[in-house]
N, C-alpha and C positions, 0 to 999 in steps of 0.2 A: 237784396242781401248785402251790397258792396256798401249801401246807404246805413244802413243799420249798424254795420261792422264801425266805418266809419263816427259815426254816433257815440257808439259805444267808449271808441278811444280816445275822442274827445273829451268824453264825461270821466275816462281813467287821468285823464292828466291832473292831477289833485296831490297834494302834500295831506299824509296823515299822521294826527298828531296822537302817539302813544302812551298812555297814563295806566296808573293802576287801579282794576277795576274796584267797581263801588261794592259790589254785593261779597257776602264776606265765606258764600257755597262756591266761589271761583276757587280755582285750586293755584296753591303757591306758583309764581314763574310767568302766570298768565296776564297778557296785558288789555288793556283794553281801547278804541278808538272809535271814532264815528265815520260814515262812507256816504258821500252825499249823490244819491244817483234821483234821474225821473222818476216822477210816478207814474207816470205813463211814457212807457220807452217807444211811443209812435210818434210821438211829441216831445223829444229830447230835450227840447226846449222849454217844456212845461213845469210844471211846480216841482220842487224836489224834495225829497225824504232822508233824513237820516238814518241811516241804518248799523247797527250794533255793529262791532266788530272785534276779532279775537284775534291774539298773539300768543306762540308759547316758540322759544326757541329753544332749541338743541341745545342741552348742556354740558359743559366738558368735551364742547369739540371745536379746533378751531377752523372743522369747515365742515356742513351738513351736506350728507346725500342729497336732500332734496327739501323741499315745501308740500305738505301733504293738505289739500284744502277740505275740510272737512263738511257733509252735509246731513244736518242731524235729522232724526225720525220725528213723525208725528202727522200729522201738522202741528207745533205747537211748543216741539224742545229747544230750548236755548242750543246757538250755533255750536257751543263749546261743549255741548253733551257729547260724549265721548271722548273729551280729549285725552280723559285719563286712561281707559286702555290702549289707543293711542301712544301713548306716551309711552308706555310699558312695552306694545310690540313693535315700534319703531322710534326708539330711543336717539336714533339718529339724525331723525326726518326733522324737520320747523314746522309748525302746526298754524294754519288758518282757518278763519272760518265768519261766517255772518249769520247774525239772526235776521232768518226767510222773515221778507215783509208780511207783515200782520203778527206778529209774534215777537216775544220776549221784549224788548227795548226798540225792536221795531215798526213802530207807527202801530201797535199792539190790536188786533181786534177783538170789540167785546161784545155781549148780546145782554140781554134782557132775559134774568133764569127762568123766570113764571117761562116764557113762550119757547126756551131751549127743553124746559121739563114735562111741555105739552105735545112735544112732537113725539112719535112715537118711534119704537125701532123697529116695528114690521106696519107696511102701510097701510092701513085698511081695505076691505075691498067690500064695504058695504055705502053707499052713498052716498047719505048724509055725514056719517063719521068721514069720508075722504074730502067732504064740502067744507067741514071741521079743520081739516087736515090744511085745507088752502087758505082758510082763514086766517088762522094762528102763522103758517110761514111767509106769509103777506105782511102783516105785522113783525114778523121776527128778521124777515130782510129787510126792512124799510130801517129797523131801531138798530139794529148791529152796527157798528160805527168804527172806523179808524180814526187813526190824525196823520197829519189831514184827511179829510173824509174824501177826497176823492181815491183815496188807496184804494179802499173796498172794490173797485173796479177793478183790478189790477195785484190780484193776488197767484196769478199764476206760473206755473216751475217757467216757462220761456222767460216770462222778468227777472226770475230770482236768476235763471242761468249767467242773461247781460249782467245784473248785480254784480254774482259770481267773477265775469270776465273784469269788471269797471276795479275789481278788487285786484285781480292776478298784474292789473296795469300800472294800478294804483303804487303796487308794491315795486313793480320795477323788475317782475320775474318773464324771463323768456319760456322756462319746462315748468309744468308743475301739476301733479298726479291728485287724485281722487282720492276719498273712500267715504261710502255714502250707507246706510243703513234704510233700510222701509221706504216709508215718503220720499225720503233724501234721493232714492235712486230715480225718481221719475226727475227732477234735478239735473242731476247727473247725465243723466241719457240726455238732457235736452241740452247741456253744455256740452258734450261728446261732439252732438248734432252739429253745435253751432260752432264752436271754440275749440272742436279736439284735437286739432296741430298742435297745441300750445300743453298738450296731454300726453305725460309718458306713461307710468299705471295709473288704474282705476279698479276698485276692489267695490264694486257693490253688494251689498249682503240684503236678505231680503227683499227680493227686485220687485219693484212693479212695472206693472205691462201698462204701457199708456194707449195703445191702440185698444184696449177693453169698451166692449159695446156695455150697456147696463144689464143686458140678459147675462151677457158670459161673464162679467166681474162677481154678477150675485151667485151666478151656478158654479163655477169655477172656486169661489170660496165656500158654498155651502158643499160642495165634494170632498173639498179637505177638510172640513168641520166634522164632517160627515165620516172618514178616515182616523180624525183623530180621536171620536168617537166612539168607532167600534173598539182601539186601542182602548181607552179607558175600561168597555163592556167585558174585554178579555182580563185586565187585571183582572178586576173586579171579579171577574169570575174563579179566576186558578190562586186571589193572594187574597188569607183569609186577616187580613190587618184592614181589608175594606170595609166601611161601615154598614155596606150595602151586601156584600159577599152570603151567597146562598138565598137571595131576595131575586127577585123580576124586575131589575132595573128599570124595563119600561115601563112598567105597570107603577113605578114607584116617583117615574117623573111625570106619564099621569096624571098622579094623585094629589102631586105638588105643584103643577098646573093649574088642577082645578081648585085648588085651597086658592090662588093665588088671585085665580076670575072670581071667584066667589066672598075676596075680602077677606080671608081669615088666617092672613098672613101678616103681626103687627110691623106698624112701622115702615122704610121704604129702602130700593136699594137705591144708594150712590141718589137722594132728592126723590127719586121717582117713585110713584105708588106699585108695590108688587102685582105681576099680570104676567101670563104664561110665558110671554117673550121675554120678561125681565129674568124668571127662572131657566131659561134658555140660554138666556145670555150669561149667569151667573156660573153654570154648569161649563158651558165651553170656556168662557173668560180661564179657571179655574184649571181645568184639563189640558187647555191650551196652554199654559203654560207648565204643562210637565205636572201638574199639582192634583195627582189625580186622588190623595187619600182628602184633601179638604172639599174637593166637589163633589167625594161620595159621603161625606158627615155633613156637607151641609146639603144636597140634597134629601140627604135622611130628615134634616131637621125641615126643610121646607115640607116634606109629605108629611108630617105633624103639626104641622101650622105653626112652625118657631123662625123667625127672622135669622139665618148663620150668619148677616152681619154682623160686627165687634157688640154695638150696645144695644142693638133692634131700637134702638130711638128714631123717632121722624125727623130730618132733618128740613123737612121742606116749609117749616110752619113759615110765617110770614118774620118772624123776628130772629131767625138764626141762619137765613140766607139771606146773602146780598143781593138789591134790586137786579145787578147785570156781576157779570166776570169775565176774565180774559175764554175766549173762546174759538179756538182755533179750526175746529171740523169743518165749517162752512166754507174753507181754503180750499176742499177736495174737489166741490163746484167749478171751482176755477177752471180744473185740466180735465174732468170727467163728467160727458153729460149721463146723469144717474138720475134726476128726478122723474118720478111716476106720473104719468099725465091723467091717468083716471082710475079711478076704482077697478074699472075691466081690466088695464095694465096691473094692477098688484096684484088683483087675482089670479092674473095668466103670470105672473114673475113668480107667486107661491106654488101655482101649479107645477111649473118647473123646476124650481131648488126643492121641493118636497120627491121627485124624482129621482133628484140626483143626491137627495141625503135622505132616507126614507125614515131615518129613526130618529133624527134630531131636529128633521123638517128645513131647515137653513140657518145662514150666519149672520147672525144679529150684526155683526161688527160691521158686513157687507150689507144687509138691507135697512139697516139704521141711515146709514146714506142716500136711499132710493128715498124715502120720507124726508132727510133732514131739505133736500136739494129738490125741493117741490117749491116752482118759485122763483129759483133761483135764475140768474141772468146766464146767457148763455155761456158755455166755456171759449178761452180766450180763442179766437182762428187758429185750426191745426191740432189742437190738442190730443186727435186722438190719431195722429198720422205713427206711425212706426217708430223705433226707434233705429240713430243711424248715428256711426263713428267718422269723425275726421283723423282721428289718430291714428298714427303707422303704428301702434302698438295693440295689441290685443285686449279685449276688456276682458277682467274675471270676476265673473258672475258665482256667488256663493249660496247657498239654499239648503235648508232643510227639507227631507220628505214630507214629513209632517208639519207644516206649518199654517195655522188655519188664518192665518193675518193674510199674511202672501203669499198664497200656495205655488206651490213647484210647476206647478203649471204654466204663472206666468211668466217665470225666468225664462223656464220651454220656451215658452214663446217669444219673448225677446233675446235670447240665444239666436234663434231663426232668425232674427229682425237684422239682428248687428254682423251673422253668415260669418265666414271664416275667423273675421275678429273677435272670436269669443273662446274663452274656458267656462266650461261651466264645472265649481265643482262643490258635488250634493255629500253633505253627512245624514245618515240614516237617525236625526232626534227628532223629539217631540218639540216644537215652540218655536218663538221667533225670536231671530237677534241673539242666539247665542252661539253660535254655527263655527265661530272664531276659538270659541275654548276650546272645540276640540285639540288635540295638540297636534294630529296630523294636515287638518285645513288651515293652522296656525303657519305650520312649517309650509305648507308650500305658498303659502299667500304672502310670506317676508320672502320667499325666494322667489317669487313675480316680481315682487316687489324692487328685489336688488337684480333683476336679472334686467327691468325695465327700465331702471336708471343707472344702466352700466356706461361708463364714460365710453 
């Protein structure tokens, strides 16, 4: 611990030089700079990476509350996503942040589309297609690539944490608070872990549980899928502007299932060829976020054999997609052991989320990772230990009931993790990441916020 820490500050001692950035979706105010940490932080001394880096200072003040370090959702969004609500609900605060290695500006990682479009989002659990299955991710981890290419080894929240610290050093700050969204929170928690003296608030939204075995991450999201589901089945039933309304819902995704196995559905969704899970996923994608009258018109149009995609065109021919593209999911490998080791495993994983979601069977969004990380190398040491605070402040944890991404479940559970240092506090909506508009989680989460950086 004392070595690493040490390590670490060493690597913070750097001058960073502030310019304005390149890309022209950066919002006015915002600066930009490069952060030169290892790429392998066991080896301090080994090759090093530049990493993206963002500024925005507090305006019209001539002294800010505080530095709010920012950590974006995904795997895969630029550091500075979010800075603009941000900047709206704490107008006070200075704004940091970096882009997580493997993404946006740093050391970017990309795959090869053919073998990312091969992989499926539920595993198979027949044997030769799972033989299939180890084929193609054999191929598609060997071609995935960073720069430098030793990054790919070293994409996980304990690196981005150090990052994080190498940054707060860089800058020259002694306090400096959190807010992190989705992905960003597993992050978070592991800089709390390591760096949280150096933490007065922390506001994570959307939390994940990093202690998640693969059985409870897929069943735990197929529950809330599963929840947000039946919500949609009750619209539909009592609000007659539903496309579906006075129909058999189930009998009607069914139908649009089997249109889907059987090819008579044109065209494909988001590259992929239409197939029961892809209407599965289209259905909750949809629902999930609150959009419940376009998932029952376009379910309607899938049980007819019509693409609800914008133009039902294929986009997958060989001449309108690129060879490879930036591709960030394979980063979830890093902190989470998820891959399926055999056909019998997928089948015993579907027997269980079909359990615990009886009507929509499970969460693409959750077992599209159980397939994608078939392969993959192991997660970095530790990753799936608990999460734990160094901070004398309390963490607040924010959550929707419904949220089929990060279900409330695993806040629950890392609530318990981090014991008395915890708020946790839930809005009764549909979807993820938006828990903030309310206007009463709004208010009290700027008054954490100012209550945590009280002089």
């Amino acid at each position: 611990m004392a070595n690493h820490r040490s390590d670490v500050a060493r690597v913070g001692r750097q001058e960073i030089r502030w310019e304005e950035c390149s890309e022209k979706d950066i919002a006015g105010g915002v600066t930009c700079g490069r952060l030169a940490v290892p790429v392998d932080w066991a080896k301090s001394n080994s090759r090093k990476v530049d990493l993206r880096i963002y500024r925005w200072t507090a305006e019209g003040r001539t002294k800010s509350k505080g530095t709010i370090l920012n950590f974006p959702p995904g795997p895969g969004e630029r550091g500075d996503m979010g800075f603009g609500a941000l900047r709206d609900m704490f107008p006070d605060y200075d704004l940091v942040a970096l882009d997580p290695r493997g993404t946006g500006s740093s050391g970017q990682l990309t795959c090869p589309t053919s073998n990312v479009l091969k992989t499926p989002l539920v595993p198979p659990v027949k044997r030769d297609e799972f033989s299939a299955l180890q084929a193609n991710q054999k191929i598609l981890w060997a071609k995935c690539s960073t720069d430098p290419g030793e990054l790919k080894s070293h994409l996980d929240a304990f690196s981005d944490a150090k990052d994080a610290e190498t940054l707060r050093i860089a800058l020259g700050m002694k306090k400096i608070n959190l807010y992190a969204l989705s992905w960003g929170t597993l992050t978070a928690e592991r800089y709390l872990g390591l760096f949280g003296e150096h933490v007065n608030g922390s506001l994570l939204e959307g939390v994940m549980n990093p202690a998640l075995t693969r059985r409870a991450f897929i069943t735990t999201a197929a529950a809330s899928s599963e929840a947000v589901h039946d919500r949609f089945l009750r619209w539909c039933t009592t609000d007659t502007s539903c496309a579906l309304h006075g129909t058999n819902v189930a009998n009607v995704l069914k139908r649009a299932q089997k249109n889907a196995a059987a090819g008579r559905i044109p065209g494909s969704m988001f590259g992929r060829p239409w197939s029961p899970a892809a209407v599965t996923q289209y259905v909750q994608t949809a629902s999930g976020n609150n959009q419940f009258a376009q998932a029952a018109k376009g379910l309607n149009d899938l049980s007819r054999g019509q693409n609800p995609t914008q133009d039902g065109a294929d986009p997958s021919a060989d001449d309108e997609l690129p060879q490879r593209f930036p591709y960030a999911d394979p980063i979830v490998c890093s902190s989470f052991n998820l891959g399926v080791k055999s056909a019998q495993d997928a089948h015993d994983d579907l027997v269980t989320t079909e359990k615990a979601a009886p009507s929509i069977g499970y969460s693409t969004n959750a077992t599209a990772y159980t397939a994608l990380c078939v392969g993959a190398a192991a997660p970095a040491p530790g990753s799936d230990t608990p999460a734990t605070s160094r901070s004398a402040h309390p963490v607040m944890l924010i959550s929707n009931t419904l949220d089929p991404a990060t279900p409330m479940a695993w806040a629950d559970a890392v609530a318990r993790q981090f014991g008395a240092k915890t708020l946790h506090v839930v809005t009764h909506g549909i979807g993820h990441g938006n828990a903030l508009e309310n206007p009463e989680i709004r208010r009290r989460a700027i008054a954490y916020m100012s209550r945590a950086n009280a002089k």
